[in-house]
C-alpha positions in Angstrom: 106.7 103.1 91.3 110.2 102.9 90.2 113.6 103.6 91.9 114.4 107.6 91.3 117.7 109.2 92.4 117.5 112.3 94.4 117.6 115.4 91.9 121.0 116.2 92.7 123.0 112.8 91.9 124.0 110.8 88.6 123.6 107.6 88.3 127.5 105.7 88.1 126.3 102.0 88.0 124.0 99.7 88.8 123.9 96.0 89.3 121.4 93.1 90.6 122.3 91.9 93.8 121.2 89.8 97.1 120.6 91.9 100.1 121.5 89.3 103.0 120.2 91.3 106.4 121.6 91.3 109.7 118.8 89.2 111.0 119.7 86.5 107.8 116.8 87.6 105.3 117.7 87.9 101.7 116.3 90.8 99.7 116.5 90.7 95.7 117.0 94.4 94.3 119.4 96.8 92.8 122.0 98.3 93.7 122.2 101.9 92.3 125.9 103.7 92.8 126.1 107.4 92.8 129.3 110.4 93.5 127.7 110.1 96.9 126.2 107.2 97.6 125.2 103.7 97.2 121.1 103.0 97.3 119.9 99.5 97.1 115.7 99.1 96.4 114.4 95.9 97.4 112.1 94.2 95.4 111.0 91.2 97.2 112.2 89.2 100.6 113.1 85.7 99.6 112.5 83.1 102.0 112.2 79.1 102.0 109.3 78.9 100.1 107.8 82.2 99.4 108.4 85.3 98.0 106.7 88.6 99.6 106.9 92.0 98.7 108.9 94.9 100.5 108.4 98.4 100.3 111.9 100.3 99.9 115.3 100.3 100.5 118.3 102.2 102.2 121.2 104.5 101.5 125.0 103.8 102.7 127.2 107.2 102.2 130.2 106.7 100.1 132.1 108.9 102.8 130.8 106.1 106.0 132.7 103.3 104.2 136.2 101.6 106.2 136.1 99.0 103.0 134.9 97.0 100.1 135.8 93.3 99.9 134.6 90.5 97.1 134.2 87.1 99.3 133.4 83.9 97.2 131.4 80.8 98.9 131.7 77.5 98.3 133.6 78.5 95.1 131.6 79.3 92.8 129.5 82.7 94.8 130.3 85.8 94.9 129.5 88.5 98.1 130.2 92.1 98.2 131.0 92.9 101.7 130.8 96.0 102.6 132.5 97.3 106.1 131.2 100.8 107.2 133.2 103.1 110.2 131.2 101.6 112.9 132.0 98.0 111.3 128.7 97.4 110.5 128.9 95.0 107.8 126.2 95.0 104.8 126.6 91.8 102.4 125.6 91.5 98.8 125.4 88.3 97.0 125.8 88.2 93.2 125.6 84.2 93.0 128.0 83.3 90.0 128.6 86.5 88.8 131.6 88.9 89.2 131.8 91.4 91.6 135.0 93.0 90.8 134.0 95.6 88.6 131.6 96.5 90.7 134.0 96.9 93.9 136.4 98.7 91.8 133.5 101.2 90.4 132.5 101.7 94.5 136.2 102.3 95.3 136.8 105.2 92.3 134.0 107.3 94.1 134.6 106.6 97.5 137.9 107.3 97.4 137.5 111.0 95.5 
């Protein structure tokens, strides 16, 4: 079933990204940017050699984020880090891609 935003919120953006956990697993999904809140829906866990299915996603509150910072690797990638008021840290990884525009369209909302 597809990714649907709660009733009251309008979609701002929305970009392909990789999820890379706490625990160092990488999720392929999208990343869905609302007035209120970032969602990311995963579509698959990506490991060595095998893909598997996950159900699901999560939600990070525009109003929980300390800050939004592009990181590149090795060069040529590009990471989203995201630092939330506990300093939990969640990373996204866009590969070659840019991730400026999408840190600037995070900043607009979380900063209204």
């Amino acid at each position: 079933m597809a990714f649907q935003l709660p009733k009251n919120e309008i979609l701002q953006g929305k970009w392909t990204f990789h999820y890379l956990s706490p625990t160092k697993n990488k999720y392929n999904g999208i990343l869905y940017l609302t007035k209120k809140n970032l969602y990311f829906e995963g579509n698959f866990q990506i490991e060595n050699l095998s893909v598997s299915a996950i159900e699901g996603g999560f939600v990070i509150p525009l109003d929980e984020i300390n800050a939004v910072a592009p990181l590149r690797v090795m060069f040529i990638f590009n990471q989203l880090h995201i630092q939330m008021k506990d300093k939990e840290v969640h990373i996204f990884d866009r590969g070659v891609l840019p991730v400026g525009g999408v840190m600037k369209k995070i900043e607009e909302y979380r900063r209204k």
